[in-house]
Each structure stands twice: as C-alpha cells, then as structure tokens.
C-alpha positions as CSV (number, residue, x, y, z in Angstrom):
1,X,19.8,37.4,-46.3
2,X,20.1,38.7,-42.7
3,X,17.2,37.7,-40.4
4,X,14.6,40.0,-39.3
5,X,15.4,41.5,-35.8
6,X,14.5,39.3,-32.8
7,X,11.9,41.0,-30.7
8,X,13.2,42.5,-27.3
9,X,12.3,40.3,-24.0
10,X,12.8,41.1,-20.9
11,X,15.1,38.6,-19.1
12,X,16.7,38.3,-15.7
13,X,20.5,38.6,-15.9
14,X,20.5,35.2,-14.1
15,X,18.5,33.4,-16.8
16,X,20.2,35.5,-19.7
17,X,22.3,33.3,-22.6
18,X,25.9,33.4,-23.2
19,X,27.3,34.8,-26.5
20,X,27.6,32.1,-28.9
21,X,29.3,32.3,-32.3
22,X,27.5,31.4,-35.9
23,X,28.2,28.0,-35.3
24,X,25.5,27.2,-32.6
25,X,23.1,27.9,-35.2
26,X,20.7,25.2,-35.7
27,X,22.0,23.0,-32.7
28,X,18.6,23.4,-30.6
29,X,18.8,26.8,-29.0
30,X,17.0,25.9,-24.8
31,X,14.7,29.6,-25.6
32,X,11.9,29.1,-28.5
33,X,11.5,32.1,-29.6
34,X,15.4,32.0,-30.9
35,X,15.7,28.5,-31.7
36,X,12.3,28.9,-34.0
37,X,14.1,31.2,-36.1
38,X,17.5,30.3,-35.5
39,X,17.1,26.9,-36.7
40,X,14.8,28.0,-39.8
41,X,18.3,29.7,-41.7
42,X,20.1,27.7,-43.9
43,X,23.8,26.6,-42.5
44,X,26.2,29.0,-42.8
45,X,29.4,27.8,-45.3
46,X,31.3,24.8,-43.8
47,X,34.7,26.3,-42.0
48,X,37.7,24.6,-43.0
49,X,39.6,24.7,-39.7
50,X,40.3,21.4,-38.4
51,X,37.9,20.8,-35.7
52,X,35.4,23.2,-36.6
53,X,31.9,22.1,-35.3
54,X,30.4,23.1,-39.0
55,X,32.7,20.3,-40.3
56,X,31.2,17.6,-38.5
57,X,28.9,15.6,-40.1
58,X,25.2,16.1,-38.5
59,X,24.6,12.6,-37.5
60,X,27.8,12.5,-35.8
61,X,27.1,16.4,-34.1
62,X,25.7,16.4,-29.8
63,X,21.8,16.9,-29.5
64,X,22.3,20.1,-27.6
65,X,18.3,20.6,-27.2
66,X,18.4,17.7,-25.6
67,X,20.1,19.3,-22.3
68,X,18.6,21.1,-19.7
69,X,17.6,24.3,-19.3
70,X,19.2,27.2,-17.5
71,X,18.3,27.5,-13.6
72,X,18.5,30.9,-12.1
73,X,22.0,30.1,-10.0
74,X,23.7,30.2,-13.1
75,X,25.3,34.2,-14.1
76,X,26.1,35.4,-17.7
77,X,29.3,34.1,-17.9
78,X,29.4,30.6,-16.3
79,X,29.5,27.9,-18.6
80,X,26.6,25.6,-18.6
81,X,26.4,21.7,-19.4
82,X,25.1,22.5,-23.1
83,X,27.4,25.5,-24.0
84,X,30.3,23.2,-25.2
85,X,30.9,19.5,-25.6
86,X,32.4,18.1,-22.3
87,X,34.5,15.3,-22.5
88,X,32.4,12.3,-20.7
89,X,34.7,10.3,-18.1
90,X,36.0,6.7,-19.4
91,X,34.3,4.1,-18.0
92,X,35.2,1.8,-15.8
93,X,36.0,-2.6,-16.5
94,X,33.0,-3.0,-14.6
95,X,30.5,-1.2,-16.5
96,X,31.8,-2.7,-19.9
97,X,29.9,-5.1,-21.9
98,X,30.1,-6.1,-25.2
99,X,28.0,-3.5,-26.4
100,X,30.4,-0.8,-25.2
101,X,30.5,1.5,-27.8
102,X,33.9,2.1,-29.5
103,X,34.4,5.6,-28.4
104,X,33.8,4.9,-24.8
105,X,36.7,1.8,-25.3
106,X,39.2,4.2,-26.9
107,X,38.6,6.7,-23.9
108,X,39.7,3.7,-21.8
109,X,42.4,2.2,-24.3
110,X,44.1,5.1,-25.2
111,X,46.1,5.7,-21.9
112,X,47.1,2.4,-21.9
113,X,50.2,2.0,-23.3
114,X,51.1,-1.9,-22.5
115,X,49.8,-4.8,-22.6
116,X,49.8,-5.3,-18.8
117,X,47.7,-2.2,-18.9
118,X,44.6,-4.3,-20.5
119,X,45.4,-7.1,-18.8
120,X,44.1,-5.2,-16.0
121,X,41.1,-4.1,-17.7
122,X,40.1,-7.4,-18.8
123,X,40.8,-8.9,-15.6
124,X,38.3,-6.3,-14.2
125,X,35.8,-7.4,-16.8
126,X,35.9,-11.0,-16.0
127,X,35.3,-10.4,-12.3
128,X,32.5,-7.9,-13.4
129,X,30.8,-10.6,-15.4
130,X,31.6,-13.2,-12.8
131,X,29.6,-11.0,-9.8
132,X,26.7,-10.0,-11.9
133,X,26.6,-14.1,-12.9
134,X,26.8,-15.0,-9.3
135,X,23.8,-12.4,-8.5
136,X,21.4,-13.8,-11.6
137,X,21.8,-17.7,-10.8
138,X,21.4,-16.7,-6.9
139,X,18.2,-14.9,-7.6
140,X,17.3,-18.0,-9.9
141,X,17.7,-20.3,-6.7
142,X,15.9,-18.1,-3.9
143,X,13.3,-15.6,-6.3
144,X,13.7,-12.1,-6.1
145,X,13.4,-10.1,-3.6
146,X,10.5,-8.0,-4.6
147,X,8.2,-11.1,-5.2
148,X,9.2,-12.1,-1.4
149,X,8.1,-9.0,0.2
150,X,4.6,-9.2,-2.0
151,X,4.2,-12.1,-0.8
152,X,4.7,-11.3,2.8
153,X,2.2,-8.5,2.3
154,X,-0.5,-11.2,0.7
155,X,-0.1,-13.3,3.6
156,X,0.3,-11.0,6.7
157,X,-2.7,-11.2,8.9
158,X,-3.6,-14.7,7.1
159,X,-4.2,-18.0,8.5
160,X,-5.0,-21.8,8.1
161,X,-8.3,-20.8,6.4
162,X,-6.9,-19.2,3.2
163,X,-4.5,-21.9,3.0
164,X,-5.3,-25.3,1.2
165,X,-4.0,-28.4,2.8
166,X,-2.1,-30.4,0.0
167,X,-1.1,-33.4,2.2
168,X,-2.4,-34.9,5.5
169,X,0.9,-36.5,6.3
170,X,3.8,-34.3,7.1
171,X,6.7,-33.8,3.4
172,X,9.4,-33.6,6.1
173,X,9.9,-33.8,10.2
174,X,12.7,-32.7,11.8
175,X,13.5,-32.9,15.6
176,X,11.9,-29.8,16.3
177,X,9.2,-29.5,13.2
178,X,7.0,-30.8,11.3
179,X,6.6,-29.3,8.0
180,X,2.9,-29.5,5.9
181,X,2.7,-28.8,2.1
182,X,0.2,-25.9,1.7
183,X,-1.4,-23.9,-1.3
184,X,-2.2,-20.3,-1.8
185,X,-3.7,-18.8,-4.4
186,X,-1.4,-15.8,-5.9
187,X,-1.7,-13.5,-8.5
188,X,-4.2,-16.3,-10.2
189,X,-1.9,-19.4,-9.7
190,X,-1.3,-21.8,-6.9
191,X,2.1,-21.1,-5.4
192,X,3.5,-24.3,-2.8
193,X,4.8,-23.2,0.6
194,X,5.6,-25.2,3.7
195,X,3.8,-24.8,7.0
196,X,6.3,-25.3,10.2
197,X,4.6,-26.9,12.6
198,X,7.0,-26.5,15.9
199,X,7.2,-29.4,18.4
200,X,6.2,-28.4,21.8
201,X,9.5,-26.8,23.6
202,X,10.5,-26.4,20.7
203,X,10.1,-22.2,19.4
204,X,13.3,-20.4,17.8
205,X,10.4,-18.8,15.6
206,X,10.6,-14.7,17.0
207,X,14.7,-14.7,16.3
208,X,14.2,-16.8,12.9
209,X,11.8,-13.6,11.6
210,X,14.6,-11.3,12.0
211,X,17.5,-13.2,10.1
212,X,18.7,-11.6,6.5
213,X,18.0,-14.0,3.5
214,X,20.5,-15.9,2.8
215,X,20.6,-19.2,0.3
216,X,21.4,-22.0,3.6
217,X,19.0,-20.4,5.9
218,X,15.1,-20.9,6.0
219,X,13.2,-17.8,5.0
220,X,9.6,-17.2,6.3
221,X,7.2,-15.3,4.5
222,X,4.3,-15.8,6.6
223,X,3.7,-16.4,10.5
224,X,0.2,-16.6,12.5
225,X,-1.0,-18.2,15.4
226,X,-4.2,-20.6,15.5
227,X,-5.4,-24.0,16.2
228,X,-3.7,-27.1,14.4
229,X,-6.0,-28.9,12.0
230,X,-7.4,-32.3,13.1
231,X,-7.0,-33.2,9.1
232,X,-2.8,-32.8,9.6
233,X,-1.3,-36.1,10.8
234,X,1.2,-35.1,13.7
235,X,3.5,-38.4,14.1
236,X,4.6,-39.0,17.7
237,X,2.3,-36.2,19.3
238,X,0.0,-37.1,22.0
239,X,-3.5,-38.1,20.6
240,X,-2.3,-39.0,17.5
241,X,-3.4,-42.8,17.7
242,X,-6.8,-42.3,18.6
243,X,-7.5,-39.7,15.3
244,X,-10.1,-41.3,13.2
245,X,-8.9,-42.2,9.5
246,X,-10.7,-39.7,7.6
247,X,-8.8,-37.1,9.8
248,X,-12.5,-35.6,11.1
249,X,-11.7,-34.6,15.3
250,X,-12.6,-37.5,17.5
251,X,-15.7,-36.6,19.7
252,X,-13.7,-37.2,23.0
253,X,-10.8,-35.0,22.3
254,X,-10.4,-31.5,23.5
255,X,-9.3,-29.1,20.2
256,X,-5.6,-29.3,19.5
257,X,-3.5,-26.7,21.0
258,X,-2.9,-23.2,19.5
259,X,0.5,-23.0,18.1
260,X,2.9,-20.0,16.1
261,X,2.5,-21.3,12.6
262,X,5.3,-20.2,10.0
263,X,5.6,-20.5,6.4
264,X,8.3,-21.1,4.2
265,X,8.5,-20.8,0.5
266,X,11.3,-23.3,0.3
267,X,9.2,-27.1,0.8
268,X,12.0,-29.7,2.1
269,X,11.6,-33.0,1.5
270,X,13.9,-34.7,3.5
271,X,16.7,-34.1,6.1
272,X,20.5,-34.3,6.2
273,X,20.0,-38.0,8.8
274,X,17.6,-39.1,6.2
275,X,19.8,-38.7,2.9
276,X,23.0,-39.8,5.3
277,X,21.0,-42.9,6.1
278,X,20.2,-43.8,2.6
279,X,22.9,-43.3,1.0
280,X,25.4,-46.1,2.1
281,X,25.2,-47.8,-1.0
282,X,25.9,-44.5,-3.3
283,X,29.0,-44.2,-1.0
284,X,30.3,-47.5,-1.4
285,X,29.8,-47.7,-5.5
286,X,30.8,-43.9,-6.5
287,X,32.4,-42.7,-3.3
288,X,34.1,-40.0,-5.5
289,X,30.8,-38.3,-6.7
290,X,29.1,-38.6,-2.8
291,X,32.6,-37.4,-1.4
292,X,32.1,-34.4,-3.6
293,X,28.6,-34.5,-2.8
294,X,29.4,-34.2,1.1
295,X,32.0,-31.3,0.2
296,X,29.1,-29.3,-1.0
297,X,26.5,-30.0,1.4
298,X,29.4,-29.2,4.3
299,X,30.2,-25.7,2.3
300,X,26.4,-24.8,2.4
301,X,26.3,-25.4,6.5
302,X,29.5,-23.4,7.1
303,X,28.5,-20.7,4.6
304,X,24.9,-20.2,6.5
305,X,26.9,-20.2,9.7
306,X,28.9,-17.2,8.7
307,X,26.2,-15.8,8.2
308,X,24.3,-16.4,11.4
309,X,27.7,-14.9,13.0
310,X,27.8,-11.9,11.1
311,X,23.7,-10.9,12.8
312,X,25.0,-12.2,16.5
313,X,22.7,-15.6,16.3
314,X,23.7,-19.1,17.0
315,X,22.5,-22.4,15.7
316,X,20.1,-23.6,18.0
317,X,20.6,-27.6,17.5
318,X,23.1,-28.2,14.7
319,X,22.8,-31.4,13.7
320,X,21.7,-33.7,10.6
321,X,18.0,-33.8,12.2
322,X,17.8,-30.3,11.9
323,X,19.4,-29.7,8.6
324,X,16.5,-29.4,6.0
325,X,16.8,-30.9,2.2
326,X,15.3,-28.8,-0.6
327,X,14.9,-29.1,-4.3
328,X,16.4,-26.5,-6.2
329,X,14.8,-25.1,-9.4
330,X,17.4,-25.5,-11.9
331,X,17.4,-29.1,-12.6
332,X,20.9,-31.0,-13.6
333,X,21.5,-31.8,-17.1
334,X,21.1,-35.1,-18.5
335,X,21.7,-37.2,-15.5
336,X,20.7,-40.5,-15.9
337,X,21.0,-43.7,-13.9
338,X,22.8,-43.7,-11.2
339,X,24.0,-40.3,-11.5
340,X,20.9,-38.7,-11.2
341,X,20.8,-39.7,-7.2
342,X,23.6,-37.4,-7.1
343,X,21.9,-34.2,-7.8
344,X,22.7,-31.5,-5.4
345,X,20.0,-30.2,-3.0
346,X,20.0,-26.8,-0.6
347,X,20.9,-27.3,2.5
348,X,18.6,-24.8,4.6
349,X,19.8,-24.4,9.0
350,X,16.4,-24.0,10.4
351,X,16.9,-23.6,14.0
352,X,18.2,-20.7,16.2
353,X,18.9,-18.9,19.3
354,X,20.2,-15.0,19.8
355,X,23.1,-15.2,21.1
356,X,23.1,-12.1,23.2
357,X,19.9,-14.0,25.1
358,X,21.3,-17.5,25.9
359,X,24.5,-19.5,26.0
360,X,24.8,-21.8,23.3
361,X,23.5,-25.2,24.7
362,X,25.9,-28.1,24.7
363,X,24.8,-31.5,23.3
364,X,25.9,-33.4,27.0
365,X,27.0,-32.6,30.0
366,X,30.9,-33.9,29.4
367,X,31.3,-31.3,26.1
368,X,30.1,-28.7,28.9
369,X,32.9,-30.2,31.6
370,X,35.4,-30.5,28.6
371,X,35.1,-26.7,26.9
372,X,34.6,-25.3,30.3
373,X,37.9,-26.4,31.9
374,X,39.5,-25.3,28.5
375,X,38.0,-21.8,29.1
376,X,36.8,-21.3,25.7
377,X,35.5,-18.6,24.1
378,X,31.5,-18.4,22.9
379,X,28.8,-20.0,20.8
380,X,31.4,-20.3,17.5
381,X,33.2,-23.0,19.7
382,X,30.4,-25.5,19.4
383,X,29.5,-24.7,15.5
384,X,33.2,-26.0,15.0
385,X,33.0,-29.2,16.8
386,X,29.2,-29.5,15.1
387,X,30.6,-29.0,11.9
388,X,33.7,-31.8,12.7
389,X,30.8,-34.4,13.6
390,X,29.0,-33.6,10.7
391,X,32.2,-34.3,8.7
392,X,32.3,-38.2,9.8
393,X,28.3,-38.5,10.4
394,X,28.3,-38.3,6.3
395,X,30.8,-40.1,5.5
396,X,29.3,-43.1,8.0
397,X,32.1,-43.0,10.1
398,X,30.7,-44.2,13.8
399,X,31.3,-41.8,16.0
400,X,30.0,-40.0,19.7
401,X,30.5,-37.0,21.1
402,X,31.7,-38.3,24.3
403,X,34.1,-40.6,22.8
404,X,35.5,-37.9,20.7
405,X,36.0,-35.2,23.5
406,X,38.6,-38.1,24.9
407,X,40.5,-38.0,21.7
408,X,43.3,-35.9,20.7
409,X,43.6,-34.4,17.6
410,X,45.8,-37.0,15.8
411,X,43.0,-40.2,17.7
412,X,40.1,-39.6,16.1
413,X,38.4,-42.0,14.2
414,X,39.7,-43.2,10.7
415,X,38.4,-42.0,7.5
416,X,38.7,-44.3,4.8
417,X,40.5,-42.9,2.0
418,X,37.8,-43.7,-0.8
419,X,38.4,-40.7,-3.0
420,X,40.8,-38.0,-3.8
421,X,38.4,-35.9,-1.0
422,X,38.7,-38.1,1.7
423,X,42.6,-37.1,2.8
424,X,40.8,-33.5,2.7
425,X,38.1,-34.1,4.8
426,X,40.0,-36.2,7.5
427,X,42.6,-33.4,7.8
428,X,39.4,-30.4,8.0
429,X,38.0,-32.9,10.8
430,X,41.0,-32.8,12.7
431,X,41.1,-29.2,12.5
432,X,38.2,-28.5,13.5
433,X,37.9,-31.1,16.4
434,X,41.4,-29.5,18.0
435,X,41.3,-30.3,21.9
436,X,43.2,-26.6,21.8
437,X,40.3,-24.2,20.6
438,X,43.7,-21.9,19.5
439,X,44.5,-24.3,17.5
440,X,40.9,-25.0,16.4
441,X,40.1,-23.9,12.5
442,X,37.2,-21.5,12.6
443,X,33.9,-22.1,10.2
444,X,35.3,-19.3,8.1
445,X,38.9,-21.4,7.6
446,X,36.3,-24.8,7.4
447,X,34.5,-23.2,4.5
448,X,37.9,-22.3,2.6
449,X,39.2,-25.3,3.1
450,X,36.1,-26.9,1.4
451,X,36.3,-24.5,-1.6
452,X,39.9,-25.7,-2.1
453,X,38.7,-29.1,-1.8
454,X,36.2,-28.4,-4.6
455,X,37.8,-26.5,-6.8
456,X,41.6,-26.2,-6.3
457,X,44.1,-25.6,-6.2
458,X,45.3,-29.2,-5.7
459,X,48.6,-30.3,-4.5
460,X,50.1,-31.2,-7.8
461,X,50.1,-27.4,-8.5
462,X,53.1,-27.3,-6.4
463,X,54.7,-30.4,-7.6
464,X,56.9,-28.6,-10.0
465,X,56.5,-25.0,-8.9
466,X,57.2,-23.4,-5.8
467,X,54.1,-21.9,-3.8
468,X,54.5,-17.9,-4.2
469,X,51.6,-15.5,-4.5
470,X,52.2,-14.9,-7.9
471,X,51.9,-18.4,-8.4
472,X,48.1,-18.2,-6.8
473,X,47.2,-14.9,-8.3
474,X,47.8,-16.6,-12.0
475,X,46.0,-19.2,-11.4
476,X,43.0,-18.1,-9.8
477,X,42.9,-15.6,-13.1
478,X,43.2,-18.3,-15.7
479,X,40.7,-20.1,-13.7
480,X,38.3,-17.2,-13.5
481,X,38.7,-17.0,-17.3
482,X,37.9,-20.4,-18.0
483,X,35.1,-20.6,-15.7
484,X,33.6,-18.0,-17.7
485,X,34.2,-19.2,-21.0
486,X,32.9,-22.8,-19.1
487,X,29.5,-21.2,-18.9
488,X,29.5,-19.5,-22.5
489,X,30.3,-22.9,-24.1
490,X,27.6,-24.9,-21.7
491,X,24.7,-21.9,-22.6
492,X,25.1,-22.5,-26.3
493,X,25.3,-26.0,-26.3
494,X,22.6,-27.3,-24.1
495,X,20.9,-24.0,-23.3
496,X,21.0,-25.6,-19.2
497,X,20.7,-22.6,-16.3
498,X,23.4,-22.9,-14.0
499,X,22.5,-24.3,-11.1
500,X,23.2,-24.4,-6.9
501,X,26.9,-26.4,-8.0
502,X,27.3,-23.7,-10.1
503,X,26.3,-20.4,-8.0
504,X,28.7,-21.9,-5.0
505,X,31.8,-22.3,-7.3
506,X,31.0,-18.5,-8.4
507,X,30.9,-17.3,-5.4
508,X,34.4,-19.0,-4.6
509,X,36.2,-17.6,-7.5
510,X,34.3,-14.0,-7.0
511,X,36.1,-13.4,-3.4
512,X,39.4,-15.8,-3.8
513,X,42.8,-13.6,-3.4
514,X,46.3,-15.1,-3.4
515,X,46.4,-14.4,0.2
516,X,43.8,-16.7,1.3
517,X,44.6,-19.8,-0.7
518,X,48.2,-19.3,0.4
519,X,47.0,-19.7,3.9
520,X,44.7,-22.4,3.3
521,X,46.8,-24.6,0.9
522,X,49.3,-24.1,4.1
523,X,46.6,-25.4,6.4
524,X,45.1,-28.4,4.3
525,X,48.6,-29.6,2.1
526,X,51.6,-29.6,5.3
C-alpha cells in the first residue's frame, strides 16, 4: 500500500532535499518527519542489478543518519556528504596498524602491482612503528609533558617551606652546584626532586629556564629565591666548619645568603669525574662493555649539544665536573655481578650561557692565544675540542689542554686499543682535536660517528662488497626490520620496557639515510 500523503512544510530552497530514488528508503532520512514514516514501510523488492544498494546486505549498508545535516550554503542540486557513498582516500604506511581493516588495505594494495610496490609500503610501516616506539620509550625516560607543566603550575610561587628536606648532605656537587634531595607532596604522593643550590659566581639559572626539554639537558620545574637552610650541609662554603652537628644556626652567624633556588625532577647522583674516577678497574677487566659504555655517554653530550645550538646557547663549562649522572626508570634486565656496574645512566649538561650575550669562555689563556691566531669561528669551536678531551678523560688517558694545543693532529696522546671501540674513538679524537678548525669534525659529524660506532655499519661490511648507496640503503632497512622484530621477541619473552640504550639506538635508525653513513663510514674507516 502507498503511504498516506506527507504533510506540506514550508522549507527554504537552501535547506530543501535532493530527489532520491526508492532506494534511500529506510537508510535514516537527516528530516524526522520523513524518515519516521519513511523508515516505518517495509523494503521495497531487492533489485537484481549488480550493484544495486537494495542488494547489499544491511549490516554491510553506510549509516547515512549518521552524517550531518544540511547547512543553508548548500542549493537543491549540490551533492551533500550523505547523498551517495564517497569513496574514502587509502591510507597512508604510517597510519596502518595491525588492526587496519581489510578494506582500507585493499584501497592501498590494489594499485600496487609489484612486489617492489609493497616493499615500499612496508618499509613505510617499519619506520612508522619505529617513530612512534622512539616517542613512547622517550616519554617513559623524561614523563610526559602534561604532568611537567602541572607540576610547574603546583610549584610556581613556592618555596623552601612546602618542600621537605630528605637529606642534610648534598646527593651530588658539581663545580658550580650543589644539588639537595627534596619532597613534595603531589596529587596525594611524595614525588623526589632535586634542589640546585648554585655556588656563588656561579648563575646560568635565567638562560637554563628558557631551554626546550630535551633528554641530555637538565629541566627545571620550579625556581624561587630565599634564604639557604642552616639544616643543608654546604661542603667547602664559608661557615661551614663552625655549623653545629644537629644542623640548628650557630648563635654567632649572620643568616645564610639569599640565593635563586631551582628544581629539577631528574635527582643526579653522581658526576661524569666521579664515575671516570671509579671506574679504572671496570676498564681494565671488561674494557669492551666500558668502551661501549663511553660511546654512549659521549652520544648523549653531543646530542644535548645539538640541541643547545639549535636555541643559540652555549655550554657554559663543559667538562666531566659539570656533567650530571641520573638513574633512569627503566631498569636493565637481569644484570648480575659485574655486569650490573655497567648499567647505563643519563647524561644531563647543566650549565649554560646565551650565546648572543657573551663569548664562549676558554678553559686558559693559551686555548685563547691558540684559536685566536687561527681566526676561528664561534662558541661550536670549543664544544669540539671539549668533546675531544672528554674522549681521553674517560678512557683515562692523561692529558692537558695546554699540552694538547702543542700537538698536531696525528701527536696526540695514545689510546690503547682495548676493544673493537677504541680504533673508533682515537680516530673521532683526532678529528675533533684538528689544529685546522676546517678540518675539525663538528658535534653533529662527532655524534654520527658515535652511532656508527654503536651500531654499524662496521668495516667488514665492505670487506667483500663495494661501498655504494644501495649497499647502505639495504642495510640500514634489514636493520630497521630486525630492530623491530628485536623488540617484539624481547616484550614477549621477558616483558622488559626498553630502556635509555634502547631509545638512543631508535633514534639512530629513525633519521639514518644512505647519505649520511656514506659520509661517515668515509670519515671514521679511510
């Protein structure tokens, strides 16, 4: 049976509905008063056209009432987003996962009519999966973002009095710091921060608020300025030997000074000169795992370093005093003994200068005399030759800056070849120690070098191949394939987080290209 006539409504032509044929019936009409009765008829007899929308099972038909309604810039005639099935646009490799559904893979399959063509897709999955990896294990190491900036909020405006000393004595001092473990009470538990307690003549603390986070530079959530605590031991300030015991203010000392107070979520508990110092006996008995070791902790100064170049700021005192140790959350798997020395901590740079506001300060007056009559350029001069001391500082190789600026390139001191890093590391020294600053590597070319060092390629690539780009480009995708399945194998057997070790190698294999290794294998191998 027909229906009964519809009743007559006034509408404006602009809102008005295009003609539709019998098949829209019961497919959610966007008006009420037609989709009410509409919807109430029984389906007409199916159509036997191929491609008919009666033909199509229900559960497999579009939810058109699920679209939005007509706005009043659309006329009579112009076709709207729920007046026919539009054919969505095939995703991309980085928006797959494996619960893609099948007809959004066949939109991206189907044009593909070789194997090279998914080759490509899958390579773009891989490097997909390896980026959003990289992102979840960074935010693992540093906390998200969001918690930071709540946490700024809680302590802005506070100071030593809604803070609860932990620990008279200081976790960690540095040559311009001391550093205090402090509690504060958030969201009903006790978080631990570190207070930075500057040395006097010794404030980087206005051009350290305005840095980006980054995961090898010290972040500060906090900053206030008040009296230092007689309770907090200060080793080597004036006074200290006539506090009494119990830490109460002796009766014939003035207050202590007022002093910028910052704090840091990140708590170190030791620096670079005190892990280098301790550590001669791990270097003589596994000199391969505390090569590696200095490899990494080298990558996470140059990495920070590119970074402070990037905001125009300079490293105020770069040098294993200043270089702060911190414990990272994810803890290594099953080490044991010997091995379990060898964990890998953060390296956090914690002094700075703006660049734009004063020269970079040289460590004596003959690297002044000696860069000067070289006429070289800026601040990233001095992070190079920093970064080449630093190189035989860890590996306990004696060495001065004054004796080294009378050195060539091909004089400096030996490195003992301990390890299949060593060879590596003497040759990034020498690079970066270059009496020519031409011929000087940059911290950029330092940290590649490293990453090469670390992860490959090694020499024996070349041994039976030549070195062409298509050479590179395969292997940094095999390797990107097996780091991947690497991690799936490691999450289902012992269920470990991936860790600092883990995040850096990611980020190498995230941003490698054929190019770059090319260059660098050129650099480090000839």
């Amino acid at each position: 049976p027909r229906p009964p006539p519809l009743p007559k409504k006034q509408l404006q032509r602009a809102e008005s509905l295009p003609e539709q044929g019998p098949s829209w019936h019961c497919q959610g009409d966007p008006t009420p008063w037609a989709g009410s009765i509409l919807c109430s008829m029984p389906p007409p007899h199916p159509q036997h056209e191929e491609g008919a929308p009666s033909s199509i099972p229900l559960w497999d038909r579009p939810s058109w009432g699920s679209k939005k309604p007509l706005t009043k810039s659309q006329s009579l005639g112009e076709p709207v987003a729920w007046s026919s099935p539009q054919k969505a646009p095939s995703p991309s490799p980085a928006e797959l996962t494996f619960r893609t559904v099948d007809g959004e893979l066949g939109q991206l399959l189907q044009p593909l009519e070789s194997p090279a063509g998914v080759c490509r897709v899958v390579l773009g999955c891989q490097a997909a999966a390896l980026a959003r990896l990289s992102a979840r294990i960074q935010e693992e190491l540093v906390g998200p973002e969001e918690r930071q900036q709540l946490l700024e909020t809680e302590l802005a405006g506070k100071s030593w009095a809604a803070l609860s000393i932990l620990d008279r004595e200081p976790c960690c001092e540095s040559r311009d710091a001391w550093y205090f473990q402090v509690g504060f009470t958030f969201e009903q538990s006790q978080l631990v921060f570190a207070a930075k307690v500057p040395k006097l003549g010794c404030a980087s603390l206005g051009v350290q608020s305005s840095l980006g986070a980054h995961c090898s530079i010290q972040r500060l959530i906090g900053r206030f300025t008040d009296h230092i605590p007689w309770e907090l031991v200060l080793p080597g300030s004036p006074g200290e030997q006539s506090q009494s015991p119990s830490g109460e203010e002796p009766a014939h000392l003035a207050i202590r000074p007022v002093l910028q107070v910052l704090i840091s979520p990140e708590v170190p508990y030791q620096t670079l000169a005190g892990f280098v110092k301790g550590s001669h006996g791990l270097h003589r008995t596994s000199p391969g795992h505390y090569e590696r070791l200095a490899c990494l902790l080298l990558l996470q100064v140059c990495m920070g370093l590119e970074h402070l170049q990037v905001q125009n700021v300079g490293q105020g005192d770069l040098c294993p005093e200043n270089l702060l140790l911190v414990e990272c959350p994810c803890p290594p798997r099953r080490q044991q003994g010997k091995e379990a020395s060898l964990s890998l901590p953060r390296l956090l740079i914690s002094s700075f200068f703006k660049v734009k506001d004063k020269q970079r300060p040289c460590s004596t007056s003959q690297e002044w005399d000696w860069t000067k009559g070289l006429a070289p350029p800026p601040s990233p001069v001095a992070d190079e030759l920093n970064v080449g001391m630093l190189i035989y500082q860890i590996l306990h190789v004696d060495i001065s800056l004054e004796n080294t600026l009378g050195f060539r390139s091909n004089r400096l001191p030996e490195i003992p070849s301990l390890s299949i890093y060593s060879t590596g590391l003497k040759r990034l020294a020498m690079l970066l120690l270059h009496r020519d600053p031409c011929k000087r590597a940059s911290i950029k070319q330092a940290r590649s070098i490293l990453q090469v060092l670390l992860w490959g390629p090694r020499q024996e690539l070349f041994a039976r191949s030549k070195k062409t780009l298509t050479l590179l480009r395969s292997w940094v995708e095999v390797k990107r394939a097996l780091l991947l399945l690497k991690f799936a194998e490691n999450s289902a057997g012992a269920g470990v987080s991936p860790g600092l070790e883990e995040w850096l190698c990611c980020q190498y294999f995230k941003e490698v290209t054929e190019h770059t290794l090319y260059q660098v294998t050129q650099a480090l191998y000839t």
